[in-house]
FIGU-243089 format. One record per residue (C-alpha): residue number from 1; residue in three letters; x, z, y. Coordinates in steps of 0.5 Angstrom, whole numbers. Each point is the difference from the previous one (the first is absolute). Layout:
<rs>
<r pos="NUM" code="ALA" u="X" w="Z" v="Y"/>
...
</rs>
This chain:
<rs>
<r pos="1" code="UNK" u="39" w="52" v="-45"/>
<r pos="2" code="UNK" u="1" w="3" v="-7"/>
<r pos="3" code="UNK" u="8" w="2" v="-2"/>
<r pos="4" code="UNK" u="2" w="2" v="-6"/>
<r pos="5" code="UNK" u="5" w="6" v="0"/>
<r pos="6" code="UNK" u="5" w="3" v="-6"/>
<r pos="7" code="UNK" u="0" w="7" v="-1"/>
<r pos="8" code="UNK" u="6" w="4" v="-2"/>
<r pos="9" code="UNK" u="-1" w="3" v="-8"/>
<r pos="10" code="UNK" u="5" w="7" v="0"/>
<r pos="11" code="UNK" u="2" w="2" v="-7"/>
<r pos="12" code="UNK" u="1" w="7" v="0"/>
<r pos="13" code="UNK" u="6" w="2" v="-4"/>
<r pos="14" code="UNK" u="0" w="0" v="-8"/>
<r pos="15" code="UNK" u="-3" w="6" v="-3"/>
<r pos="16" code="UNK" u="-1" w="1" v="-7"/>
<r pos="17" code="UNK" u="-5" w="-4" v="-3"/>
<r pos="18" code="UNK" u="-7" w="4" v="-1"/>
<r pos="19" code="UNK" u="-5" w="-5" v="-5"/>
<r pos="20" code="UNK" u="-3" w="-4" v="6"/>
<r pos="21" code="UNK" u="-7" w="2" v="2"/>
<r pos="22" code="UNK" u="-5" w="-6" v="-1"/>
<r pos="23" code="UNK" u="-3" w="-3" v="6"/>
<r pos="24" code="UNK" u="-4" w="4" v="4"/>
<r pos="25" code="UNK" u="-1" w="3" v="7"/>
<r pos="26" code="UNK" u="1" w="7" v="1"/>
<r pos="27" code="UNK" u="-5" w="2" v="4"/>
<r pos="28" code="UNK" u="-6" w="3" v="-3"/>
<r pos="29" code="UNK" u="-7" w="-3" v="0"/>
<r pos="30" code="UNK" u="-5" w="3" v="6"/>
<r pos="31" code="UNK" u="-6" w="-1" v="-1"/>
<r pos="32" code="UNK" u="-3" w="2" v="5"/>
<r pos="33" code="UNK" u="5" w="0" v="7"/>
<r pos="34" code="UNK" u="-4" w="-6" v="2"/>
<r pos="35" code="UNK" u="-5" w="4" v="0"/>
<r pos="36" code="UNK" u="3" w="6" v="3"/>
<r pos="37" code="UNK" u="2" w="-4" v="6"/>
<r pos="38" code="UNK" u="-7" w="-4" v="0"/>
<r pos="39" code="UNK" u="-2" w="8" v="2"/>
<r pos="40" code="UNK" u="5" w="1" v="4"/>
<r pos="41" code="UNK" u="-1" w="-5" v="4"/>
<r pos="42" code="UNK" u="-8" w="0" v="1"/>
<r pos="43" code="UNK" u="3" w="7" v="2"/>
<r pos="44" code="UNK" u="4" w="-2" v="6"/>
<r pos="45" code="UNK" u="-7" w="-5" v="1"/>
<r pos="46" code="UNK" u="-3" w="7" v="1"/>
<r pos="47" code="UNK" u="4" w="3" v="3"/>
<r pos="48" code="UNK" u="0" w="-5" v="6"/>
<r pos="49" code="UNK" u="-7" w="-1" v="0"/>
<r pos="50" code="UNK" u="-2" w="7" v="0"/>
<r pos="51" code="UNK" u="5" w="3" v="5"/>
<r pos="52" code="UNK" u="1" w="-7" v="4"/>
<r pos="53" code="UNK" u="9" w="0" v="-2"/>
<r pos="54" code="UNK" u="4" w="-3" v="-5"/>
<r pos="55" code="UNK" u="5" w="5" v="-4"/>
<r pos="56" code="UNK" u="5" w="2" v="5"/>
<r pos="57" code="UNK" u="7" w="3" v="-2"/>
<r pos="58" code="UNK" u="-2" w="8" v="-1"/>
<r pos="59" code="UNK" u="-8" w="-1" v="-1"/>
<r pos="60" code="UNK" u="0" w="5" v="-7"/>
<r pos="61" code="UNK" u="-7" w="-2" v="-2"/>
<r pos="62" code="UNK" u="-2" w="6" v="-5"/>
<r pos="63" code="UNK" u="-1" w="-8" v="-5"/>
<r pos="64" code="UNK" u="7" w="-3" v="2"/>
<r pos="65" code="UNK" u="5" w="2" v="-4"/>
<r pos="66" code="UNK" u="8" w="-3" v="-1"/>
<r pos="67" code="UNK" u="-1" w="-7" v="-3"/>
<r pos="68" code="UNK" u="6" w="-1" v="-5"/>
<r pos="69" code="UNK" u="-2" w="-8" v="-3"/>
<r pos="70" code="UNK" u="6" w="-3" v="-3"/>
<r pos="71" code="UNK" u="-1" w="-7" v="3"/>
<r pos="72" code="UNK" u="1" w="-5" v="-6"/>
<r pos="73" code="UNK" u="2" w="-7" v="0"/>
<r pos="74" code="UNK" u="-5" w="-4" v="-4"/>
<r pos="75" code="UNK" u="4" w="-4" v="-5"/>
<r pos="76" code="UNK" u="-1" w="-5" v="-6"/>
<r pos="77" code="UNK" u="4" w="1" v="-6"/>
<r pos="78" code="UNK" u="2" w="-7" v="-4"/>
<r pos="79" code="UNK" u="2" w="-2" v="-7"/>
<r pos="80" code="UNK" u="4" w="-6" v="0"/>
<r pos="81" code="UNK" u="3" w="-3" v="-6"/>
<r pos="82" code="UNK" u="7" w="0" v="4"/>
<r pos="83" code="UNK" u="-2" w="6" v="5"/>
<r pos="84" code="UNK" u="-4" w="5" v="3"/>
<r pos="85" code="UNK" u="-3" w="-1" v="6"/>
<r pos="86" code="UNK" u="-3" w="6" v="5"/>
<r pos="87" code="UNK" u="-2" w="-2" v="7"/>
<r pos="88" code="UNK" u="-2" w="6" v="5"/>
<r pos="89" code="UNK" u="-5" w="-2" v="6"/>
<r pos="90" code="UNK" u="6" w="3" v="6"/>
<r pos="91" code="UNK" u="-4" w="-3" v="6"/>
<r pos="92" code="UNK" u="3" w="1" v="6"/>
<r pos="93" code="UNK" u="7" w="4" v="-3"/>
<r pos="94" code="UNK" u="7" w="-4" v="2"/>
<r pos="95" code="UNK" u="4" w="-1" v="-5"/>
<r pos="96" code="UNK" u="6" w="5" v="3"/>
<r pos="97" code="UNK" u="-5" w="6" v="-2"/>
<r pos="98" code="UNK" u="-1" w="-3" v="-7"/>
<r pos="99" code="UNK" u="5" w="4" v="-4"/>
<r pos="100" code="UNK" u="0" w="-2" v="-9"/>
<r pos="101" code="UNK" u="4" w="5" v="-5"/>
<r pos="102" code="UNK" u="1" w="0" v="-7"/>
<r pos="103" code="UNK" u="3" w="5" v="-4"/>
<r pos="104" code="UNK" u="-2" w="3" v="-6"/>
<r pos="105" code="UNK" u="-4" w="-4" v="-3"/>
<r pos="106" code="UNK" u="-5" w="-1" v="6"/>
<r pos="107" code="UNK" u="-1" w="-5" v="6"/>
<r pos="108" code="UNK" u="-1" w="4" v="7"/>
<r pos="109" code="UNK" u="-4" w="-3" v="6"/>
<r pos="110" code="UNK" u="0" w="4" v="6"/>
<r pos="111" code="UNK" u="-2" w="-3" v="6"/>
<r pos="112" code="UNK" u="-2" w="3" v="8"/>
<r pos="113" code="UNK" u="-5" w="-2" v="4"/>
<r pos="114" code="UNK" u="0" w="2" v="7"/>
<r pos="115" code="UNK" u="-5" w="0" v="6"/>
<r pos="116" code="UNK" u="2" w="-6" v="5"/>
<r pos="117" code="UNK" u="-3" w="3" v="6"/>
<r pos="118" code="UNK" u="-2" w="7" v="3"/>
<r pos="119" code="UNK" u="-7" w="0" v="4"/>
<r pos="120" code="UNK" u="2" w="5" v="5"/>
<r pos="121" code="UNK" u="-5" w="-3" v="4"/>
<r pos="122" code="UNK" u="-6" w="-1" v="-5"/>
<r pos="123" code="UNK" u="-4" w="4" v="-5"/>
<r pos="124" code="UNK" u="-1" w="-3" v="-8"/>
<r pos="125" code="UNK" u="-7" w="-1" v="0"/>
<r pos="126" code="UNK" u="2" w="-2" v="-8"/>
<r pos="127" code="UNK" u="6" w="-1" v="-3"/>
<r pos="128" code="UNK" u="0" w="-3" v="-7"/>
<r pos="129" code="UNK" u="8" w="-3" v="0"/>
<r pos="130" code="UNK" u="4" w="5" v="-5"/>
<r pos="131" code="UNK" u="7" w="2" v="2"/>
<r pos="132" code="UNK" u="5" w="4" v="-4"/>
<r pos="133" code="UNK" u="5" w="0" v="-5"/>
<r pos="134" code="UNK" u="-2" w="-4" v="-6"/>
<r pos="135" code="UNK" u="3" w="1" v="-7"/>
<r pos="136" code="UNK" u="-2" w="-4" v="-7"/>
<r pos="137" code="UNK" u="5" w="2" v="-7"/>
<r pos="138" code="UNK" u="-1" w="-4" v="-5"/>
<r pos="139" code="UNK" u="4" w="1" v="-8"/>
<r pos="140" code="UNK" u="4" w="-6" v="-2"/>
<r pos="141" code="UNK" u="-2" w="-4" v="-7"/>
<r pos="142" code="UNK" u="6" w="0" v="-5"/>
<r pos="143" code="UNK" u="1" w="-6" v="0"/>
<r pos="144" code="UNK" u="1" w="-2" v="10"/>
<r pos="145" code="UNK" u="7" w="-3" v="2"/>
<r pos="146" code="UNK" u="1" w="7" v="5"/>
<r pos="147" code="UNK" u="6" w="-4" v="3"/>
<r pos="148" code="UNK" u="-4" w="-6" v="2"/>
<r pos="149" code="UNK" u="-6" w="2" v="4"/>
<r pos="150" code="UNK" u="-1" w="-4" v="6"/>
<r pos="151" code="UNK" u="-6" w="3" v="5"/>
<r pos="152" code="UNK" u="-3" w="-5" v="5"/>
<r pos="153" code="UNK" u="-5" w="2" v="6"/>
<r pos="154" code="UNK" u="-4" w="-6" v="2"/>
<r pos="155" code="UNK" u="-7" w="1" v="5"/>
<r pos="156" code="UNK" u="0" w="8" v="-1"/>
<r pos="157" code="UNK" u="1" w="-1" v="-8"/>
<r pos="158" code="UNK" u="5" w="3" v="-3"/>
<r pos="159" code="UNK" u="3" w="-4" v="-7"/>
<r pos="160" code="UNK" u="4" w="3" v="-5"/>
<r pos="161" code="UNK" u="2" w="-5" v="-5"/>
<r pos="162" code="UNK" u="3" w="4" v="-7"/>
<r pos="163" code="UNK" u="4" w="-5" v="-4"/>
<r pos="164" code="UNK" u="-1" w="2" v="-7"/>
<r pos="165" code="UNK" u="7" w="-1" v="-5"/>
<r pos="166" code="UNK" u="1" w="-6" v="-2"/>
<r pos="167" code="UNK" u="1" w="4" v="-8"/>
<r pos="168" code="UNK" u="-7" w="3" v="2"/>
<r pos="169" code="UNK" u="-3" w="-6" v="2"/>
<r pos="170" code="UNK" u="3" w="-4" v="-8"/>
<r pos="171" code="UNK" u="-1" w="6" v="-3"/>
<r pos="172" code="UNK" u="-9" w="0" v="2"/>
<r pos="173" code="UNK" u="-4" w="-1" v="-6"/>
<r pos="174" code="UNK" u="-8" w="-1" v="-1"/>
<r pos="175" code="UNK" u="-2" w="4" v="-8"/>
<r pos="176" code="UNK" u="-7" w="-2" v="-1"/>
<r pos="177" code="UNK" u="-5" w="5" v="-2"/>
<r pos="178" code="UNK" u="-3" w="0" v="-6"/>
<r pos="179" code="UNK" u="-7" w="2" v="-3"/>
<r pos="180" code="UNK" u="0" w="5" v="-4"/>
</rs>
């Protein structure tokens, strides 16, 4: 059964106003993380097939070395004529470890996904599934209502709906290009 649950917006306290940052994400592009954990996983394979184990805790094979992946929500980014529109893919996160800030500017989204069992019993033959902290900051165009975003989780996607000012919304006008 699917339900639809509001997520609470927190604004910070007002700071003084910096020119807003366009709309973008704050993490860079990373080409090759992808293939990163491709190698690291066909690693593990090997590690697994060679020497009949998985990758026990204190296994230092001299190719391991500590991963530090940012994990990252995928996320649309909309341009509607009486808002902007973000969607986050948050399977499997509740909306109490949902936490969206605004200050300065820019909109937070922090969001914990915790493990749901311990395998005291069973060792991973493979895990896939990504658990952490997830973190997105996006800079607020001139023209958002900060005072009137509204966040709704539904079926692990998270909506952030970002109302345009009325003014901005009459003040909008299309010029016409003109060839030279």
């Amino acid at each position: 059964m699917a339900t639809d649950t509001r997520v609470q917006v927190r604004s910070a306290p007002a700071q003084p106003k910096a020119a807003p940052a366009p709309m973008t994400t704050s993490l860079p592009w990373r080409p090759f993380e992808t293939l990163r954990r491709e190698f690291d996983r066909l690693l593990e394979d090997m590690d697994r097939s060679f020497f009949g184990r998985g990758a026990e805790a204190g296994d230092d094979a001299f190719w391991r070395r500590a991963i530090d992946w940012r994990i990252s929500p995928s996320v649309d980014v909309l341009e509607r004529d009486k808002a902007y529109e973000i969607t986050a893919e948050l399977a499997g996160v509740e909306p109490k470890d949902i936490e969206i800030s605004v200050a300065n500017g820019v909109v937070t989204l922090r969001a914990s996904k915790s493990a749901e069992t311990e395998h005291k019993d069973a060792e991973h033959f493979v895990r896939e599934r990504q658990f952490g902290r997830y973190e997105r900051s996006f800079g607020l165009p001139a023209d958002v209502d900060a005072e009137h975003i509204e966040a709704h989780l539904h079926n692990g996607v998270l909506r952030l709906v970002l109302p345009r000012r009325a003014d901005a919304v009459a003040d909008r006008r299309t010029i016409t290009v003109k060839a030279a």
